[in-house]
N, CA, C and O atoms as a MOPAC input file, in Angstrom:
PM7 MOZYME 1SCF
protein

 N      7.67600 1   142.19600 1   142.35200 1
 C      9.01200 1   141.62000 1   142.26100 1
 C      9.23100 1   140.55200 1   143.33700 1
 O      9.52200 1   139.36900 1   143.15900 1
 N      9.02700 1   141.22300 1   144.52000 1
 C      8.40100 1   139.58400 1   145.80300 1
 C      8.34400 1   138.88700 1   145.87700 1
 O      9.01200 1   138.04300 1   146.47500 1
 N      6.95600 1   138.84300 1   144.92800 1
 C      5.84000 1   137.54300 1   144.53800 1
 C      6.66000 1   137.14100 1   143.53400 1
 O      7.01900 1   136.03800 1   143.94500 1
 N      7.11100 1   137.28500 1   142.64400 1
 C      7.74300 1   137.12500 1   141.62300 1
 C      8.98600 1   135.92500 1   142.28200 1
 O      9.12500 1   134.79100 1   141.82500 1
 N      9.66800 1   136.41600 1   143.25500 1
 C     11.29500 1   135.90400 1   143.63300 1
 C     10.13900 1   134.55300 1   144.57500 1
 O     10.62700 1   133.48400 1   144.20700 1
 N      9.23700 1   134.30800 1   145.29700 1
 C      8.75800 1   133.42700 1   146.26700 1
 C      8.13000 1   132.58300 1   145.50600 1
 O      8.26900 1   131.38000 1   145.72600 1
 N      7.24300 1   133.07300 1   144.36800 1
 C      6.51800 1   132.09700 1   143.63700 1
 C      7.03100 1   131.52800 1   142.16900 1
 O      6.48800 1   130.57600 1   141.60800 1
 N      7.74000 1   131.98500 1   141.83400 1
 C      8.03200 1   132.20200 1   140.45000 1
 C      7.83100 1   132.12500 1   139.68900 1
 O      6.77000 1   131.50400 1   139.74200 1
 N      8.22300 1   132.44500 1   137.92500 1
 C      7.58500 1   132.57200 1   136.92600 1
 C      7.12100 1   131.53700 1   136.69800 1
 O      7.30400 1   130.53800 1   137.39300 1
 N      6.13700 1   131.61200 1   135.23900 1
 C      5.32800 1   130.47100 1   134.71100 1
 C      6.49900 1   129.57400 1   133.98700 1
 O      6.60100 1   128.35000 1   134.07300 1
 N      7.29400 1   130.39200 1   133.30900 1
 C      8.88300 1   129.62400 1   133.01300 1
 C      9.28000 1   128.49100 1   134.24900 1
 O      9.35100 1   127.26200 1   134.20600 1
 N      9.46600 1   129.29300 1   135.16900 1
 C     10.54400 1   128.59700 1   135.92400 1
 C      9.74900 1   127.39600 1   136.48000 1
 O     10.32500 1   126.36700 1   136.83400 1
 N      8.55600 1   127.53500 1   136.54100 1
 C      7.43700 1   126.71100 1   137.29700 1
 C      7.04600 1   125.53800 1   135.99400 1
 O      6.29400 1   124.56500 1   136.05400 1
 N      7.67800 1   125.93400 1   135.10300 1
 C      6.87900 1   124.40700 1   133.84200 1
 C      8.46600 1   124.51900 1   134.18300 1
 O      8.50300 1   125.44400 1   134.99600 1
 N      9.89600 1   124.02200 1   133.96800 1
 C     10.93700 1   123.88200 1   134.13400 1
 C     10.84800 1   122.70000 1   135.75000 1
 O     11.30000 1   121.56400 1   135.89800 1
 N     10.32100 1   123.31000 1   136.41500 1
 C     10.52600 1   121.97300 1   137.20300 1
 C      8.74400 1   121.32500 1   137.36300 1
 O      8.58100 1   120.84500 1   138.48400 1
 N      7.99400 1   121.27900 1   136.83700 1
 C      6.70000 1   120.55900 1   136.69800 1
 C      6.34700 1   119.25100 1   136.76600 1
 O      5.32900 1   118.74900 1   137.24400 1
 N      7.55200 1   118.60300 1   136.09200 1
 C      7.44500 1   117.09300 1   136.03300 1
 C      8.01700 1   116.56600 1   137.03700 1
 O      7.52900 1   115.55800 1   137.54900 1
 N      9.53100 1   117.32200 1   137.67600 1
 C      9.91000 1   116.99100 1   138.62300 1
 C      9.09000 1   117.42400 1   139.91400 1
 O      9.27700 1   116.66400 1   140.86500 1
 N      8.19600 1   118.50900 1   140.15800 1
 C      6.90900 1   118.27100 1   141.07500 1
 C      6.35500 1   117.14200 1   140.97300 1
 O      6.51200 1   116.29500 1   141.85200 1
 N      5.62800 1   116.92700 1   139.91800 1
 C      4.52600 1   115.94500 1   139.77500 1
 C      5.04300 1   114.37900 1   140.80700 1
 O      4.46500 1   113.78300 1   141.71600 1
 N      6.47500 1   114.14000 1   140.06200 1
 C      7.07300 1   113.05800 1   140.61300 1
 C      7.49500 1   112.87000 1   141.74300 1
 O      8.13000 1   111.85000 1   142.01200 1
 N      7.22800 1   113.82400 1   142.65200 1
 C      7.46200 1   113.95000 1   143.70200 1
 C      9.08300 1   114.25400 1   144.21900 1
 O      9.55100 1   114.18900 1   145.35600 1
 N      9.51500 1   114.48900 1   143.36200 1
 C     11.22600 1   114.62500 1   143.35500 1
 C     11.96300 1   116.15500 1   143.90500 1
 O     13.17400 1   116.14800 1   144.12800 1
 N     11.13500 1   117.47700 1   144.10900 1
 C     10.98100 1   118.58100 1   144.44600 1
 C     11.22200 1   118.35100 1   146.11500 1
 O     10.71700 1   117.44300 1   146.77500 1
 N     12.20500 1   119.50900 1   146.66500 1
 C     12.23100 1   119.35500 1   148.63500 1
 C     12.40800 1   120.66600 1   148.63100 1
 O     13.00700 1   121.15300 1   147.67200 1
 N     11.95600 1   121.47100 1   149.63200 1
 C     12.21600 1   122.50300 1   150.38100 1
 C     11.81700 1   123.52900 1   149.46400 1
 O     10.94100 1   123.41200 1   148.60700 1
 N     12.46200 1   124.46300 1   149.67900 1
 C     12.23700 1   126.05400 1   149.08500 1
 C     11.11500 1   125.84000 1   147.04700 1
 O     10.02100 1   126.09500 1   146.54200 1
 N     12.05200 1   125.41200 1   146.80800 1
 C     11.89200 1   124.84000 1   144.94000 1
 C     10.40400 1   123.94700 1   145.04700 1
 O      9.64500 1   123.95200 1   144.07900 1
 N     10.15000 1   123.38800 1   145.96800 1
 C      8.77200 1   121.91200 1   146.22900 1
 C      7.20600 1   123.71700 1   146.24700 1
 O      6.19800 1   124.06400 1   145.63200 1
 N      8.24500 1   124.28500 1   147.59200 1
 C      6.82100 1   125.30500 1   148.23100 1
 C      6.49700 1   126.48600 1   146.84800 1
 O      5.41300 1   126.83900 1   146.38300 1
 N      8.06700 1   126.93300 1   146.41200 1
 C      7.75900 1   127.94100 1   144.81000 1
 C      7.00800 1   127.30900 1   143.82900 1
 O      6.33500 1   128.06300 1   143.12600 1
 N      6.94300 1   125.98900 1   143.57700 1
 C      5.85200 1   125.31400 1   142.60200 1
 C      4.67800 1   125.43300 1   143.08300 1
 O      3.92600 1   126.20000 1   142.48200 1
 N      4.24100 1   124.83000 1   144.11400 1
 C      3.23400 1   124.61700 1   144.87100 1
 C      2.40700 1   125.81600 1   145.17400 1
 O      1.17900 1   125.87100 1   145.24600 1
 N      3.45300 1   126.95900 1   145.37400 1
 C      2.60800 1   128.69300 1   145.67100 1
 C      2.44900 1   128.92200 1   144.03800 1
 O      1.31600 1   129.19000 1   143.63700 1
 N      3.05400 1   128.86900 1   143.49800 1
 C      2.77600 1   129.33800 1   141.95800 1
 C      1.67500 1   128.56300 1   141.37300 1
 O      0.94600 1   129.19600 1   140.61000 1
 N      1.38800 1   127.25800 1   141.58100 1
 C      0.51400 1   126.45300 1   141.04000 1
 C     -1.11500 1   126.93100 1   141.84000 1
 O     -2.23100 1   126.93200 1   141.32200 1
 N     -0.78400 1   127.23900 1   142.99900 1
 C     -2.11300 1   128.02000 1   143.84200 1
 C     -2.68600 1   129.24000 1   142.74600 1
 O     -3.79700 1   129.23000 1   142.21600 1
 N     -1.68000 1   130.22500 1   142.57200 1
 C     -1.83400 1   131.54700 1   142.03100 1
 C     -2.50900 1   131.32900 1   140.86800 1
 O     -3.56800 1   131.88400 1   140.57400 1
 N     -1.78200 1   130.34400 1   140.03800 1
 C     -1.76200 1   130.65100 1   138.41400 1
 C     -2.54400 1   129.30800 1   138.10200 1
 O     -2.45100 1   128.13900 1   138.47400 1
 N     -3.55100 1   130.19500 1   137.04100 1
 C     -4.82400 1   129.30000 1   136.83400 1
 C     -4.00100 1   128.55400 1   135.53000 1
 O     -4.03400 1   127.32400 1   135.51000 1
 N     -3.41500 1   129.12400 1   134.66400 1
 C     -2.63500 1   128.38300 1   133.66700 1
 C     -2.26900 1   127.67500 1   133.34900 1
 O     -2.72100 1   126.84500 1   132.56000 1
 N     -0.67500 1   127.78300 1   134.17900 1
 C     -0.23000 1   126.66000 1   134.48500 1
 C     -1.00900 1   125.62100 1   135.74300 1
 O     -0.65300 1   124.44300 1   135.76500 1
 N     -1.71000 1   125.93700 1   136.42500 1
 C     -2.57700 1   124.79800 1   137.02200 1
 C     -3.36000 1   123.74400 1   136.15300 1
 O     -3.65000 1   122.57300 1   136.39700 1
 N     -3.66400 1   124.72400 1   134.80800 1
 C     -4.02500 1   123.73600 1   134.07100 1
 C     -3.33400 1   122.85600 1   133.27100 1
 O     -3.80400 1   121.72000 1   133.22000 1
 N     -2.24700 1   123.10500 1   132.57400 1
 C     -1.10000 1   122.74900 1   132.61000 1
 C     -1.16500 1   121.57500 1   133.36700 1
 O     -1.80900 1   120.58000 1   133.03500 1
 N     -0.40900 1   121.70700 1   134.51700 1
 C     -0.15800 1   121.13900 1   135.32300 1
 C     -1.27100 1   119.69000 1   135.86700 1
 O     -0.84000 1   118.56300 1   136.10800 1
 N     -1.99600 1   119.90100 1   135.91200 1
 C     -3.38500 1   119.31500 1   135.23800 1
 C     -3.59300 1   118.01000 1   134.43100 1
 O     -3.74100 1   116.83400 1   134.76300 1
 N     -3.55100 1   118.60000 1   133.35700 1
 C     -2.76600 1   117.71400 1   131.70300 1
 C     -1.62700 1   117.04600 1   132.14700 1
 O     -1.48000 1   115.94000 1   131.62700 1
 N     -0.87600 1   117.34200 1   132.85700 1
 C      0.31700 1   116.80500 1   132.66600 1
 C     -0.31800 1   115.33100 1   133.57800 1
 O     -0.70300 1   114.29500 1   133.03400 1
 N     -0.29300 1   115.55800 1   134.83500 1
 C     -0.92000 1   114.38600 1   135.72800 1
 C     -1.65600 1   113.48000 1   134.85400 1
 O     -1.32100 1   112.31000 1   134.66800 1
 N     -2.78600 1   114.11300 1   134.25900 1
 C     -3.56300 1   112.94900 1   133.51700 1
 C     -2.71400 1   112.01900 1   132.55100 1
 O     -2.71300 1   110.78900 1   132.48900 1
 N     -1.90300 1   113.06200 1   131.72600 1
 C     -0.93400 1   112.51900 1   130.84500 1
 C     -0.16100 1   111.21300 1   131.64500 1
 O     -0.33000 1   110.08000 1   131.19400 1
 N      0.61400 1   111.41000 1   132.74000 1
 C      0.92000 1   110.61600 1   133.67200 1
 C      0.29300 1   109.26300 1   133.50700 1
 O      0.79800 1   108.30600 1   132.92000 1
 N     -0.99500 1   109.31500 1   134.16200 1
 C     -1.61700 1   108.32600 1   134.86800 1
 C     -2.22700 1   107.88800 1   133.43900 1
 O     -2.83200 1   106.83100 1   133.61200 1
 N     -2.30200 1   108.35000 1   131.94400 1
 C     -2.86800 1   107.58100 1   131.01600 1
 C     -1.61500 1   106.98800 1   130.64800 1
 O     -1.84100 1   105.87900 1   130.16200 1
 N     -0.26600 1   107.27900 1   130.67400 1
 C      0.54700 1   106.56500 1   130.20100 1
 C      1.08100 1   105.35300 1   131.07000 1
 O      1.61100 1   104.35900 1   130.57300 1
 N      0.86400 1   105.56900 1   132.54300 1
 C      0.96600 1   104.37600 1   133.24900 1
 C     -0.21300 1   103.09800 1   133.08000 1
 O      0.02000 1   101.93700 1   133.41600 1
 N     -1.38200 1   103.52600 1   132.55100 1
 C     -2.33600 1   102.50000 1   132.60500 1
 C     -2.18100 1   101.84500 1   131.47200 1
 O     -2.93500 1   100.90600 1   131.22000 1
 N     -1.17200 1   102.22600 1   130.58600 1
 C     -0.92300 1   102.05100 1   129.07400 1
 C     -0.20700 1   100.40100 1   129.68300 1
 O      0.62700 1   100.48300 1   130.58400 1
 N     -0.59500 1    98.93700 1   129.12600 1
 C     -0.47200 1    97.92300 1   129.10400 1
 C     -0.64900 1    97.27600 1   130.60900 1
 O      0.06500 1    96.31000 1   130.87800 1
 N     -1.65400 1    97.81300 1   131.69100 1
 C     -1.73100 1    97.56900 1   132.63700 1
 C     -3.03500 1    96.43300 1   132.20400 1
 O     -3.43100 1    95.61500 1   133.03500 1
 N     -3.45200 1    96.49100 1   131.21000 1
 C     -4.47600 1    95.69500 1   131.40100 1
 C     -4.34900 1    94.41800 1   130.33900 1
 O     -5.00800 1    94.51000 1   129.30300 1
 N     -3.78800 1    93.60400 1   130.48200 1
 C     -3.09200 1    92.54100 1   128.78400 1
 C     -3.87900 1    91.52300 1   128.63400 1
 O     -4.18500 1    90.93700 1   129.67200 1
 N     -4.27300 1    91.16000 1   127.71700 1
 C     -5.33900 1    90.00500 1   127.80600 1
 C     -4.28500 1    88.50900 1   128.39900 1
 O     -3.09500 1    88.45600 1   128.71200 1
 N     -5.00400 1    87.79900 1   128.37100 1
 C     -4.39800 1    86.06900 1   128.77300 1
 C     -3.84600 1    86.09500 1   127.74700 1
 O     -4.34900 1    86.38800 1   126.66200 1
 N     -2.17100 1    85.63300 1   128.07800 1
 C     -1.77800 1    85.16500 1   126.82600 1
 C     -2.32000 1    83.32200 1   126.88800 1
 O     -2.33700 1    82.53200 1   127.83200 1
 N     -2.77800 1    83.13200 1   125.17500 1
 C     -2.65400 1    81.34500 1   124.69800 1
 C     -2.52900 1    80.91900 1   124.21600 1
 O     -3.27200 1    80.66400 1   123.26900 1
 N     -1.15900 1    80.32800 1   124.51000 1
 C      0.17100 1    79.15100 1   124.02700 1
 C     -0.71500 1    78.91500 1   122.71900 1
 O     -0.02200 1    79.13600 1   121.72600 1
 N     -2.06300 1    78.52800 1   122.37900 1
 C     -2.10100 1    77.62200 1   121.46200 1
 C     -2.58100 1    78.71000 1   120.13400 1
 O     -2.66900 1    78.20000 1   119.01700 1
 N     -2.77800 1    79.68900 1   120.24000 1
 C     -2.74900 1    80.46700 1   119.46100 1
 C     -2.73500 1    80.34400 1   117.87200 1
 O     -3.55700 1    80.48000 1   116.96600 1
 N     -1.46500 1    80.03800 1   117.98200 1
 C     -0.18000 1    80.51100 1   116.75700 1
 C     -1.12200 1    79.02100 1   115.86500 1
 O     -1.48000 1    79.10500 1   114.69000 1
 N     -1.26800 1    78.28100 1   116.38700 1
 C     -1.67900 1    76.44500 1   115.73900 1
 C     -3.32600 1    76.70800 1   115.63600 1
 O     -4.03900 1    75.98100 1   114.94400 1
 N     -3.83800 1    77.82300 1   116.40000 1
 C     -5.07100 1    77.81100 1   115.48400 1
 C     -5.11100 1    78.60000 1   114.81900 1
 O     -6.11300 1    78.47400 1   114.11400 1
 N     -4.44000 1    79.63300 1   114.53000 1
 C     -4.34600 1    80.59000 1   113.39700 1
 C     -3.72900 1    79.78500 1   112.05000 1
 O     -3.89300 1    80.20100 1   110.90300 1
 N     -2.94800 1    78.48400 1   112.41500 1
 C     -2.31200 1    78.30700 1   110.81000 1
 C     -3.51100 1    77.13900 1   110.49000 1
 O     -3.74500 1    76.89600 1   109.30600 1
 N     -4.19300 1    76.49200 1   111.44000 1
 C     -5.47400 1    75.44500 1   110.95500 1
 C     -6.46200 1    76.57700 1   110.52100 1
 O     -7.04700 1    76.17500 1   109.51500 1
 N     -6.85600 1    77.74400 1   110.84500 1
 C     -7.76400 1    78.69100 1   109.96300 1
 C     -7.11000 1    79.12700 1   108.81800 1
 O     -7.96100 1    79.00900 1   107.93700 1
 N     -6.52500 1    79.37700 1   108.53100 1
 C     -5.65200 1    79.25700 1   107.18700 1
 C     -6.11100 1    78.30100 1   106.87900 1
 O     -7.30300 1    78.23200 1   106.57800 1
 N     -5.05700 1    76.97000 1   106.85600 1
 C     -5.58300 1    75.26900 1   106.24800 1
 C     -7.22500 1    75.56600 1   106.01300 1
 O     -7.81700 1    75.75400 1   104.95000 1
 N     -7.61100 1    75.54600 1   107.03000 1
 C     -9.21700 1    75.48000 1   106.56500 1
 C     -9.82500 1    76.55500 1   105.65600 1
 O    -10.90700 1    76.50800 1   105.07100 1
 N     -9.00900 1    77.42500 1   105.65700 1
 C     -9.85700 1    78.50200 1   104.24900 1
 C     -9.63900 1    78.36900 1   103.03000 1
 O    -10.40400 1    78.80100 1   102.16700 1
 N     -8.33200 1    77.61800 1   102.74600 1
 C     -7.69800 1    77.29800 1   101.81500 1
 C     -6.22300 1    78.06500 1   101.10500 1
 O     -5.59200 1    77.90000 1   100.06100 1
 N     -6.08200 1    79.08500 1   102.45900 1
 C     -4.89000 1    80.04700 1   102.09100 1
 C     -3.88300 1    79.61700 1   102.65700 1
 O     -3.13300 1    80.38500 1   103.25800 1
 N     -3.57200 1    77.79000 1   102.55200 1
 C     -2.31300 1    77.51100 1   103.26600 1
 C     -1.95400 1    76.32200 1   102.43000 1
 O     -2.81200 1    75.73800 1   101.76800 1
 N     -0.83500 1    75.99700 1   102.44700 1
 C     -0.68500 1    74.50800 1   101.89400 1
 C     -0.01900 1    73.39300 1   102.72700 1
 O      1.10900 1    73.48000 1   103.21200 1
 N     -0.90700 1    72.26300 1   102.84300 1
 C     -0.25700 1    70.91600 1   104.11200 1
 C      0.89000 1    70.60300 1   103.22800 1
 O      0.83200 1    70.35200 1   102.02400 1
 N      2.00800 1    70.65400 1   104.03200 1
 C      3.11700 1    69.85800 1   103.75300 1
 C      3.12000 1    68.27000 1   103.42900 1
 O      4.18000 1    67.68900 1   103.19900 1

């Protein structure tokens, strides 16, 4: 019951998880994640997934090709030139 009130459940510990991760957790609530995440292989894994989840959704458009302006004018001359366009 102790361990239970210091570390807390696997409930209460995915309930604030994301707000761990983000660093947004202080004092008493920061150390009950942190001891529970020691204990419990579970939610460690959990917890785990979630980070990666994180860091794949931040890398999500971190990498964009060059945009070029001229683009759009060689896509409608490949058209013209295939014959799937008509010159005005």
């Amino acid at each position: 019951m102790i361990g239970t009130m210091l570390m807390g459940t696997c409930a209460q510990t995915a309930a604030r998880m994301s707000d761990y991760a983000d660093g947004e957790l202080r004092g008493f609530r920061r150390l009950r994640v942190a001891g529970h995440l020691a204990r419990c292989e579970r939610c460690r894994a959990i917890y785990e997934a979630l980070l990666a989840t994180i860091a794949g959704l931040r890398s999500l458009g971190a990498e964009q090709p060059e945009a070029r302006p001229e683009l759009a004018l060689d896509v409608v001359a490949r058209i013209r030139r295939e014959g799937g366009g008509r010159s005005p």
